[in-house]
C-alpha positions in Angstrom: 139.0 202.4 -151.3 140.0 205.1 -153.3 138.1 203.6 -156.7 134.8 203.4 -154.8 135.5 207.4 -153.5 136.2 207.6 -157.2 133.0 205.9 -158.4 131.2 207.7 -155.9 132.0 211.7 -156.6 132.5 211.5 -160.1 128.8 211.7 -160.9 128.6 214.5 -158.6 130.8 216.3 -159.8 129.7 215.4 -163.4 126.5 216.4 -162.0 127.7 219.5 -160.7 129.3 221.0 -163.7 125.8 219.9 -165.3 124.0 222.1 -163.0 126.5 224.9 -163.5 126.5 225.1 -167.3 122.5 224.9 -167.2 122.7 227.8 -164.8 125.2 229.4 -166.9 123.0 229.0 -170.2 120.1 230.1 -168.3 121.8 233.6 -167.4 122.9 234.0 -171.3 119.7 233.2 -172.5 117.8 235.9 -170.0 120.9 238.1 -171.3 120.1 238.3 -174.6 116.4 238.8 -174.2 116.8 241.5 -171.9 119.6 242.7 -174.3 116.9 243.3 -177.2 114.5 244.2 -175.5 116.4 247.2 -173.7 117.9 248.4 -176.9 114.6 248.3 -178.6 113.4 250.7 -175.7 116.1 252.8 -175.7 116.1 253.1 -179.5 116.1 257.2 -179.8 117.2 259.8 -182.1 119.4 256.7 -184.1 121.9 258.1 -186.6 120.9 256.5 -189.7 118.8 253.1 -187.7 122.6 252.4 -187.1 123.2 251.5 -183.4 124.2 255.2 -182.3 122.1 256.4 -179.9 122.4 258.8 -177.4 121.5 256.6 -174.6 122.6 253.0 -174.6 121.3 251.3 -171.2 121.9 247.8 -173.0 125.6 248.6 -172.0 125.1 248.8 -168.5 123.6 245.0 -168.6 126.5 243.9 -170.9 129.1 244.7 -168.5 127.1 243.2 -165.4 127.1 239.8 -167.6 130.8 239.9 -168.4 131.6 240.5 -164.7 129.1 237.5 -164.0 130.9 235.2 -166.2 134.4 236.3 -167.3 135.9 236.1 -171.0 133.3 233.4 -171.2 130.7 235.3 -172.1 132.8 237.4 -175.0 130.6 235.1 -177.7 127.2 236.1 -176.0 127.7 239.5 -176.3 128.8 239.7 -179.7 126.0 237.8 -180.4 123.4 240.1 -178.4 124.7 243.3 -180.5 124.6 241.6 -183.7 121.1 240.2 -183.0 119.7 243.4 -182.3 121.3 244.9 -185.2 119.0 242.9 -187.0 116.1 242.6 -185.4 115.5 246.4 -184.2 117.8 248.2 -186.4 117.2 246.5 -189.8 120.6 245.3 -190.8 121.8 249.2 -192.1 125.2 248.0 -193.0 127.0 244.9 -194.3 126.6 242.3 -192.4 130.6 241.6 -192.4 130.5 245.4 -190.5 127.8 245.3 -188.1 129.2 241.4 -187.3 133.3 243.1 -186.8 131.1 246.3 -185.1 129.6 243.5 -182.6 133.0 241.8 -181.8 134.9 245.4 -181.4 131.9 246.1 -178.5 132.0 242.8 -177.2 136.3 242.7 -176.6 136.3 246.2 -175.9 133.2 245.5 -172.8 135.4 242.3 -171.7 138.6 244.0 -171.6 137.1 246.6 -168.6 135.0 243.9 -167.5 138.5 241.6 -166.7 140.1 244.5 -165.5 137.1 245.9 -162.8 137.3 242.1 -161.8 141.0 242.4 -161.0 140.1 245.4 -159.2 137.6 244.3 -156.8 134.1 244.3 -158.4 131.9 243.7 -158.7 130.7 245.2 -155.4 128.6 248.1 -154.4 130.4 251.5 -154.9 131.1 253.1 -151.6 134.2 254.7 -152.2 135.2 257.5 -154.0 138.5 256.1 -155.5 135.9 253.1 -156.7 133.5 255.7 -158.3 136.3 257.3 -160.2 137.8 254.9 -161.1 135.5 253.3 -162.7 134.3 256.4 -164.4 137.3 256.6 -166.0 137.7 253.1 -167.2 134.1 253.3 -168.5 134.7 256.6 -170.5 138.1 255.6 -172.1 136.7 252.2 -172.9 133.3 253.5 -174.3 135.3 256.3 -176.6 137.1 253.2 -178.0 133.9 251.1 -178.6 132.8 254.1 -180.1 135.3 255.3 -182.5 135.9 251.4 -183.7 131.7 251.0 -184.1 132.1 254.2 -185.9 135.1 253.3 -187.9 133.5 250.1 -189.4 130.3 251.5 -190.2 131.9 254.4 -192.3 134.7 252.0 -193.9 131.4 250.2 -195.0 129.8 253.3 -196.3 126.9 252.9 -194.2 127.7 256.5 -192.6 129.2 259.5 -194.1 132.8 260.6 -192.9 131.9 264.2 -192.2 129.0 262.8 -189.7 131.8 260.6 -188.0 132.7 262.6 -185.1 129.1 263.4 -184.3 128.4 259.6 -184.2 131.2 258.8 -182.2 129.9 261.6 -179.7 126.4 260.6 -179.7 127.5 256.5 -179.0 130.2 257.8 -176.5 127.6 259.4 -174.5 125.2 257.3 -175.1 127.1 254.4 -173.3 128.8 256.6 -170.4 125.2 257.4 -169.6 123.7 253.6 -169.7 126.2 251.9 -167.6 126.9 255.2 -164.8 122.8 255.5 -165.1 122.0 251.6 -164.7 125.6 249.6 -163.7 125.7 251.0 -160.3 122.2 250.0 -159.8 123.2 246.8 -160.3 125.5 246.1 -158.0 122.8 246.8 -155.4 119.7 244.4 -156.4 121.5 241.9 -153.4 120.3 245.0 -151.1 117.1 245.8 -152.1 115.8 244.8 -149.2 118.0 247.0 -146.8 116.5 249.3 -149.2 113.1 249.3 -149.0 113.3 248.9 -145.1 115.1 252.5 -145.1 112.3 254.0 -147.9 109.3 252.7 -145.0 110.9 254.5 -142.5 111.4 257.8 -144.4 108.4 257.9 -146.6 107.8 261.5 -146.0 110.9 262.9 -147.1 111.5 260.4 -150.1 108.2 261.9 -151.0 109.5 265.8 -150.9 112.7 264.4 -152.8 110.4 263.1 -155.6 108.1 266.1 -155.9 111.5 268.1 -155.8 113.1 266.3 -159.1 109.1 266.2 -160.4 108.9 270.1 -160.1 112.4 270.7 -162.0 111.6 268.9 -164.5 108.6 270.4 -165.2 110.2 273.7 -164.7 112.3 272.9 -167.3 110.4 270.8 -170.2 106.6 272.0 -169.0 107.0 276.2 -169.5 107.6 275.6 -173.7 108.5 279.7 -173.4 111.5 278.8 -171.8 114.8 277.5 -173.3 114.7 274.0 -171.6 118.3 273.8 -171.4 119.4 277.2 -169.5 117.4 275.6 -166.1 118.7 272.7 -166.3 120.8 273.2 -163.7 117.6 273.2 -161.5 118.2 269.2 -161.3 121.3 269.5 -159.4 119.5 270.6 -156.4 117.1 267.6 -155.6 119.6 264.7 -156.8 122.2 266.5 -154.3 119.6 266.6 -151.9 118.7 262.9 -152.8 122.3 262.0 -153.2 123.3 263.5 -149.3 120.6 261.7 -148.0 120.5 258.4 -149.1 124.2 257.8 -150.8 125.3 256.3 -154.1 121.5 254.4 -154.8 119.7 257.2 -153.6 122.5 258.9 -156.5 121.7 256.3 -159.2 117.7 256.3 -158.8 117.4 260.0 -159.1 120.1 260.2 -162.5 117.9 256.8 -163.3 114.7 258.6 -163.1 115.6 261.6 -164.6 117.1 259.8 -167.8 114.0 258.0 -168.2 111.9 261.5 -167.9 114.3 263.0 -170.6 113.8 259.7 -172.9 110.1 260.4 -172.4 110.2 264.1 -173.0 112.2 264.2 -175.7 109.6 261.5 -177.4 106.6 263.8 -176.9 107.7 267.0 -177.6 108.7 268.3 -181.0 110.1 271.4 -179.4 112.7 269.8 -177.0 116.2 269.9 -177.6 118.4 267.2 -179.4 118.4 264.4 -177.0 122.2 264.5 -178.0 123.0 267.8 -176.2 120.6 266.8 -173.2 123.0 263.7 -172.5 126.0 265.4 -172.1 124.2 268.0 -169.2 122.8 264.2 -168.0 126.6 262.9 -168.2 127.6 265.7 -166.1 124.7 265.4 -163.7 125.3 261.7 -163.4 129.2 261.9 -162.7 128.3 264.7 -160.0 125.7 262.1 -158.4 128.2 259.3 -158.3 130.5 260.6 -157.2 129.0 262.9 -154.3 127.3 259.9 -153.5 130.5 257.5 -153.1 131.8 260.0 -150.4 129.0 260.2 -148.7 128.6 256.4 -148.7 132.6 256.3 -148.2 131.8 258.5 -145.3 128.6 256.9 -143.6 131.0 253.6 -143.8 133.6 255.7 -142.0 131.4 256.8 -139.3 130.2 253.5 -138.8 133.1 251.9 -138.4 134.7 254.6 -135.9 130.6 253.7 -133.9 131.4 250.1 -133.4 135.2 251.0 -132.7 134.1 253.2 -130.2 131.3 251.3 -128.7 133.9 248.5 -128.9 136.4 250.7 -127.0 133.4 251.5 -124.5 132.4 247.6 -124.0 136.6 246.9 -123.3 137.0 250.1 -120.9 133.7 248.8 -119.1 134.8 245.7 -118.4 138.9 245.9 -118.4 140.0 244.9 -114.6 142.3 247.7 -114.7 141.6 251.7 -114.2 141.8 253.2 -117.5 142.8 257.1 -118.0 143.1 259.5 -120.7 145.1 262.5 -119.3 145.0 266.0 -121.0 148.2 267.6 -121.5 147.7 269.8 -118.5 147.8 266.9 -116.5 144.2 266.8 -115.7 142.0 263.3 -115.7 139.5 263.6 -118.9 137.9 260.1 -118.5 137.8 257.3 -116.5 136.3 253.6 -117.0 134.2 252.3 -114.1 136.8 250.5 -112.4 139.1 253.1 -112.8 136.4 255.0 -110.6 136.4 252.1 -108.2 139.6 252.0 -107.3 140.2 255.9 -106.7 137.1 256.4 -105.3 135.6 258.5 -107.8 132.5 259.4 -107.9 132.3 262.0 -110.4 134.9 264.4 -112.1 133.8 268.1 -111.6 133.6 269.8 -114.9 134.9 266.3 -116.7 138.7 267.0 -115.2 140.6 266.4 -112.1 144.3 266.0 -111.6 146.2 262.8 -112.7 148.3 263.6 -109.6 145.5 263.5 -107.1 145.2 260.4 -107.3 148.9 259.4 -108.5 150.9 261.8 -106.5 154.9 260.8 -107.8 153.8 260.2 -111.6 155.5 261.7 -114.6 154.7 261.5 -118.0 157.3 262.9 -119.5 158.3 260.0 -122.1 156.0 258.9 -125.2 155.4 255.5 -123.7 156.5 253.7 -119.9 155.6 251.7 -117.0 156.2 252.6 -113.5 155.7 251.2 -110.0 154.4 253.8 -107.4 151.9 254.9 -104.7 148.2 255.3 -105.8 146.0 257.3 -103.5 142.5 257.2 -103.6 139.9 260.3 -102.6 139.7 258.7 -99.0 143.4 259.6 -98.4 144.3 255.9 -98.5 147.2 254.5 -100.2 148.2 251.3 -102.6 150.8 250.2 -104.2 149.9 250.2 -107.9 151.9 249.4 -110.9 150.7 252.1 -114.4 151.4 252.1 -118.2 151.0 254.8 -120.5 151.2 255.5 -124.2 150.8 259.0 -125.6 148.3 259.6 -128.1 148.6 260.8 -131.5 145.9 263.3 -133.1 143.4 263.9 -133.7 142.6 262.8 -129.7 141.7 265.2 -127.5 143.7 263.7 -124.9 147.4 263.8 -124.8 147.8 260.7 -122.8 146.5 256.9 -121.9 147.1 255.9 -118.6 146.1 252.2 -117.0 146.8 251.6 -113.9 146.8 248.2 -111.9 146.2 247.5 -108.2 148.9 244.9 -107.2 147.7 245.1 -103.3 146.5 241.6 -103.7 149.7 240.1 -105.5 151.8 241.8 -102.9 150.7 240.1 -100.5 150.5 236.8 -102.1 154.0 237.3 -103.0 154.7 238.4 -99.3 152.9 235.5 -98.2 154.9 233.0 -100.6 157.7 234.4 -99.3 156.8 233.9 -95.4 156.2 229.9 -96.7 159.0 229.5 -98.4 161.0 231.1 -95.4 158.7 228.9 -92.8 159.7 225.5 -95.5 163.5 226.8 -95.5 163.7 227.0 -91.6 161.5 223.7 -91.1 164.4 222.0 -93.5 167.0 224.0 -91.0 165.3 222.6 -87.6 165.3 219.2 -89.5 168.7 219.3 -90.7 169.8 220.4 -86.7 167.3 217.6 -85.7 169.8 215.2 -87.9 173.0 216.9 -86.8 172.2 216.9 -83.1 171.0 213.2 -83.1 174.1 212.3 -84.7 176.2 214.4 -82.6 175.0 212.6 -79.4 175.2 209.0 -81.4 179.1 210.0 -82.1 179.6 211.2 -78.6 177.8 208.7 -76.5 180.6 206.5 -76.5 183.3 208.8 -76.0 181.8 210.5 -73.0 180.8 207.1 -71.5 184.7 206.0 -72.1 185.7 209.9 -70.3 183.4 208.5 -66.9 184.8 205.0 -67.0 188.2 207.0 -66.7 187.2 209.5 -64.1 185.5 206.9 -62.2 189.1 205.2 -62.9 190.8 208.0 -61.8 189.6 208.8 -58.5 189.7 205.2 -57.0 193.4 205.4 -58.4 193.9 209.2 -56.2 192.1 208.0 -53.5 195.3 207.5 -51.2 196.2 210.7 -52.5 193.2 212.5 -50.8 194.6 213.1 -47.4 197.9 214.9 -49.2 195.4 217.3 -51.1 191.5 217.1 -50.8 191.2 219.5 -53.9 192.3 216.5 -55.9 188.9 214.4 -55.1 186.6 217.3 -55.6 187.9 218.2 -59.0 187.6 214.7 -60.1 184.3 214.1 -58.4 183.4 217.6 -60.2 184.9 216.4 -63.5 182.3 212.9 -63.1 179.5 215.3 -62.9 180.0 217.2 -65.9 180.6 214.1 -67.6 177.3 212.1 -66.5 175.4 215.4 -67.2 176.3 215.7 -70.7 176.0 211.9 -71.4 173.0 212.6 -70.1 172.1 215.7 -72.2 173.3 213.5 -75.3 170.7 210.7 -74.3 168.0 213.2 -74.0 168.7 214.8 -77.2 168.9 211.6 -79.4 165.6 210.2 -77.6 163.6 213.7 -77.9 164.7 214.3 -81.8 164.4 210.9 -82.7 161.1 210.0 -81.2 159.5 213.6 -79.3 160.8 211.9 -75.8 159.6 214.2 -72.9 160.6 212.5 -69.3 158.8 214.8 -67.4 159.2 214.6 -63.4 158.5 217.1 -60.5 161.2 219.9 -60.3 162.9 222.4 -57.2 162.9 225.6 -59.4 165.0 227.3 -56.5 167.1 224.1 -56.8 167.6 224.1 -60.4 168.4 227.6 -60.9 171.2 227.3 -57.8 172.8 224.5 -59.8 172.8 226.1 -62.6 174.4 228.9 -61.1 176.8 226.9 -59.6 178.0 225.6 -62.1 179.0 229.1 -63.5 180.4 230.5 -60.6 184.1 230.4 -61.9 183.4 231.4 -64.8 181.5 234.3 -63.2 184.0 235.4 -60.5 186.6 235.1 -63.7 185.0 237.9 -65.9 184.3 240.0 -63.2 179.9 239.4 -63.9 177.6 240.4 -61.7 174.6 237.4 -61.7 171.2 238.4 -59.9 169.1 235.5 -58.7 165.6 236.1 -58.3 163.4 233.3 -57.3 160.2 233.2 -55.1 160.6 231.7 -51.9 157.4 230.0 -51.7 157.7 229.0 -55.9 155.8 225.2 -55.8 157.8 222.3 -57.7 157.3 222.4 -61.6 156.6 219.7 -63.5 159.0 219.2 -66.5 161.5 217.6 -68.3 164.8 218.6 -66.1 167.2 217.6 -68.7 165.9 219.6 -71.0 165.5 222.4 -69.1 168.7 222.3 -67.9 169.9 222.6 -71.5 168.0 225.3 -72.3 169.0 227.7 -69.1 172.7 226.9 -69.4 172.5 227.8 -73.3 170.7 231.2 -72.4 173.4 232.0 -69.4 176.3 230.7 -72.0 175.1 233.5 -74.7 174.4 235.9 -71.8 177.9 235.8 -70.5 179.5 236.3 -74.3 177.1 238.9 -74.6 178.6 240.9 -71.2 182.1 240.1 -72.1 182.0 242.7 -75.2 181.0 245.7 -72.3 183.6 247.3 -69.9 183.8 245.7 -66.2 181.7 247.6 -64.6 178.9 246.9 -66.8 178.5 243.4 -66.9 175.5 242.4 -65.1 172.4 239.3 -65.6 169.4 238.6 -64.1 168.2 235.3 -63.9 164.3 236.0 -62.7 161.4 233.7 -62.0 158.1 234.1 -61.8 154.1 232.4 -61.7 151.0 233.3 -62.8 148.3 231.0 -62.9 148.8 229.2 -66.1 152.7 229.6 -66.6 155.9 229.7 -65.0 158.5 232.3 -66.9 162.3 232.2 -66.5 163.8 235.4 -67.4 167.3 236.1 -68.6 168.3 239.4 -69.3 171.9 241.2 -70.1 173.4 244.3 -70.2 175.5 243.6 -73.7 175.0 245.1 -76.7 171.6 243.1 -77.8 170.9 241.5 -80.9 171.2 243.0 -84.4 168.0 244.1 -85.9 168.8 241.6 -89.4 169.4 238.7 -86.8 166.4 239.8 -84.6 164.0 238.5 -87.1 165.5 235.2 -87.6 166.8 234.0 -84.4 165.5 231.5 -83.4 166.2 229.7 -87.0 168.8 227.1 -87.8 172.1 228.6 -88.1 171.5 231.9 -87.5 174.0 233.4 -85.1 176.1 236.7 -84.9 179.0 235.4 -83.1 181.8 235.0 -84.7 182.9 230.9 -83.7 178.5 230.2 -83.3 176.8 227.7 -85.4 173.2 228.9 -84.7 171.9 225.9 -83.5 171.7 226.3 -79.3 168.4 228.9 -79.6 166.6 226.7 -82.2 167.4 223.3 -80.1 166.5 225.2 -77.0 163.1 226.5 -78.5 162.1 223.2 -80.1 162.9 221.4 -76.7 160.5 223.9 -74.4 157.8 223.4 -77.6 158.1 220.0 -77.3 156.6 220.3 -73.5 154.3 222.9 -74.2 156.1 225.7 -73.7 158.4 228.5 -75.3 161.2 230.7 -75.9 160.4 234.1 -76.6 163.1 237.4 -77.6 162.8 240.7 -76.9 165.3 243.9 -76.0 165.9 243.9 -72.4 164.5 246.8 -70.3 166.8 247.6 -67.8 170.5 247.7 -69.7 169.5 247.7 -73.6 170.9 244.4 -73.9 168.9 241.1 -74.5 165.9 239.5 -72.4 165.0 235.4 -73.0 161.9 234.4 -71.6 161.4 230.8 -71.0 157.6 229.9 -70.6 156.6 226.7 -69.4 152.9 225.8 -68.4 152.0 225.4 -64.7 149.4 223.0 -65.1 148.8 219.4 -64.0 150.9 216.7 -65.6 147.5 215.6 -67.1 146.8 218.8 -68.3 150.3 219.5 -69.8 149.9 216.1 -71.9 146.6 217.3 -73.4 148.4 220.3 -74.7 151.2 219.1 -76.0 
């Protein structure tokens, strides 16, 4: 597998690389063309038809190669200088100079060339430190091309040694001038297009910008009366102009344009200065241009990217789901996003400000950076509960602080909500868990009890012939069988209803029921000195219900009612026992004068062991309230009216037997 991926991508690759050198030939070959051909242009004012020239735009091309292709193209250059020694300049010196003169320019160019590359270019200069930097890497390497050029040209005797330092000023400026005049230029051939685009829009003022750098030159080479080079300083106006306006290539066109009008001037006319001198003002009007034009390019750059930070800033504020706020340091509201606005209700802020704490009455800003949970108020005079963050600011902003600020209405109630469920799931598990222990209470005590009314039963056959010595004897045991079939019988009822819902519904004396129950208290009554009130309507008709179970549930209500009475003094120990009808209900009311029911047990009463008694397991109000449920009914809690104690209502529905079974 791997040989035939082998087989397969080695003639691509092979191709590849033959694509890359033909490319790579392609781009020396146009190199040295354009090399000869540009020096043969730029061929002014030579000293001596040696290469020293005051303007040397072959330079410019020559380091735009070496960036292109590296210490590779070292070979090509050297070539190119030497080639054009002999074809435009004539071969003025020894060829063993002008062929060391060719390699000294061609190490010297690579050298910069490597280290520009290490430094970032090429790219288009649009940065100040860029611009000067490589100013200054082009003058110290061009004043060392120069002085070696110059130093093997007079070791050669092809140039005097008192016309040395002339020569090495005339090539130094010479090839400061070609690459700040042309290299920057090309860096930006990729954008021409950009270019072009911006010169359509604008054509009117690129217009006044040309006539302006056309009228200062003619101001300064057309009036021959004049000494050319004391207006010079005339060209500094447009190419700022230019420069401001359109950056570094608007910077590099102008210098380009003007060179080339100098060149031309200085061919033409025998009475214009030594091109020589005119190059240094150009040097200085180039380094100007560049560098006025990376700051503004530095700058537009700048400006852009703090447009699409802020329009990116906009875009988030718009659509953030939280109210975002910058805050002055006077506490006033500067801005606010949309939903900011939203949420307080804010249509508009008068004069751009309004108070932070309208809107967040108990805020304080007094730490760098925080989060807080408070009250928010909107305009409306409404309230919420709202959760903020802030961050100060650091200058330049206007504002001193950043506020956000969250609406957490909705997750307040879902949290109250998941609380409510997992308090309805913990007191379902509770009824369940009573639902378990009461069926297994009556399982354990079924036998028990049954064995207690075996013996009573036992008991009064064996005290019958003691019944004429003392008839208390046969009612206590005959009162003693009761109790015991009643709560084997409560047992029965509450395994069959909590294993299987078991209702035995029948037709049931309210007045009877409620005497029995009564009754059946009436020692324990007369003992703690309780007042009991009976109210029941005479003419009350039969209810239809499980008796059992309602049994269980009155007795459980007068048990806690007589605990509850037992805590006040003698004289204050009073319960009603009240019934009434309406049309769809009949209501059993038990009410107390004790001391009522704790506000943190109010809530939770009628859960699964939940009690306030000190020996209680909780369980006789959530029994008795699933029992009346069970037949359609209910137990309701709530402070009693008359003593400030506690009122149960029992409600069970006073409808047909029929009826009730739909329901329930």
């Amino acid at each position: 597998m791997n040989r035939a991926v082998l087989a397969i991508s080695s003639p691509i690759t092979l191709w590849q690389r033959i694509r890359d050198e033909r490319r790579d030939l392609l781009i020396a070959v146009v190199y040295l063309i354009a090399y000869v051909l540009t020096d043969a242009s730029s061929y002014v004012q030579p000293v001596l038809r040696l290469d020293i020239t005051p303007w040397n735009p072959e330079t410019a091309l020559t380091l735009a190669f070496l960036l292109m292709s590296g210490p590779r193209g070292l070979p090509m250059v050297a070539l190119a200088a030497f080639t054009a020694e002999g074809l435009i300049h004539g071969m003025p010196a020894p060829w063993w100079a002008l062929l060391g003169a060719s390699l000294w320019i061609a190490c010297g160019y690579t050298g910069l060339a490597v280290i520009l590359r290490r430094w970032g270019l090429p790219r288009p200069i649009n940065a100040n430190n860029t611009a000067v930097g490589l100013a200054a890497g082009v003058m110290l390497t061009s004043f060392t091309v120069a002085v070696g050029y110059v130093t093997l040209v007079v070791i050669s005797g092809a140039l005097p040694r008192q016309r040395a330092l002339g020569a090495i000023a005339s090539y130094w400026v010479g090839d400061v001038n070609g690459i700040l005049t042309l290299f920057p230029l090309l860096m930006y051939v990729n954008r021409w297009r950009d270019g072009w685009q911006a010169l359509r829009r604008h054509v009117p003022i690129a217009a006044l910008q040309i006539g302006a750098v056309a009228l200062a030159m003619w101001i300064i080479f057309g009036l021959t009366q004049i000494e050319q080079v004391r207006f010079f300083y005339l060209l500094f106006v447009p190419v700022i102009w230019i420069t401001l306006r359109w950056g570094v290539p608007g910077a590099i066109l102008s210098t380009l344009a003007i060179q080339i009008g100098v060149i031309i001037t200085v061919q033409r006319d025998a009475h214009a200065p030594a091109l020589v001198d005119l190059q240094f003002l150009l040097l200085t009007l180039s380094l100007t241009a560049l560098l006025l034009g990376a700051v503004v390019s530095e700058r537009a750059d700048a400006l852009q990217r703090v447009a699409t930070s802020e329009a990116e800033q906009r875009a988030l504020l718009t659509t953030a789901p939280d109210a975002v706020l910058t805050v002055s340091a006077r506490g006033q509201i500067r801005s606010a996003n949309s939903e900011a606005r939203r949420l307080f209700g804010i249509d508009q802020l008068p004069q751009g400000e309004r108070p932070l704490r309208a809107v967040l009455p108990s805020v304080q800003l007094q730490s760098p950076q925080g989060r807080a949970a408070l009250e928010g108020r909107r305009t409306d005079g409404s309230a919420f509960p709202a959760e903020i963050a802030w961050a100060r600011l650091e200058p330049p902003a206007t504002a001193e602080y950043l506020v956000i600020v969250r609406d957490v209405t909705e997750r307040r109630r879902a949290e109250i909500q998941l609380r409510e469920r997992e308090r309805v799931l913990a007191g379902a598990m509770r009824f369940a868990v009573a639902g378990e222990l009461a069926s297994a209470l009556a399982h354990e005590l079924n036998q028990p009890i049954t064995a207690l009314v075996s013996y009573l039963q036992a008991s009064e056959i064996l005290a019958a012939p003691l019944a004429a010595q003392d008839a208390r004897l046969a009612r206590t045991l005959d009162k003693a069988a009761q109790e015991a079939h009643r709560a084997a019988e409560v047992l029965r009822r509450l395994r069959d209803f909590y294993r299987n819902g078991t209702v035995k519904r029948e037709q049931v004396q309210v007045s009877a029921l409620c005497d029995s129950i009564v009754t059946a208290f009436e020692e324990r009554l007369e003992r703690n000195a309780i007042l009991l009130t009976l109210q029941v309507p005479a003419a009350l008709p039969d209810l239809e219900s499980d008796v059992t179970q309602l049994e269980i549930v009155l007795h459980n209500l007068l048990v806690n009612a007589i605990d509850a009475v037992c805590q006040q003094p003698r004289d204050r120990r009073r319960i009603d026992l009240t019934v009434e009808r309406s049309a769809r209900e009949v209501t059993f009311r038990v009410e107390d004068s004790g001391p009522g029911v704790a506000e943190d047990v109010a809530d939770k009463l009628f859960e699964p062991f939940v009690t306030d008694k000190v020996d209680g397991m909780g369980l006789g109000l959530a029994i008795s309230q699933s029992l009346l449920r069970g037949q359609g009914g209910d137990l309701l809690f709530e402070p009693g009216n008359k003593w400030r104690g506690a009122c149960f209502t029992v409600r069970l529905p006073a409808a047909s037997r029929a009826a009730v079974d739909a329901r329930t």
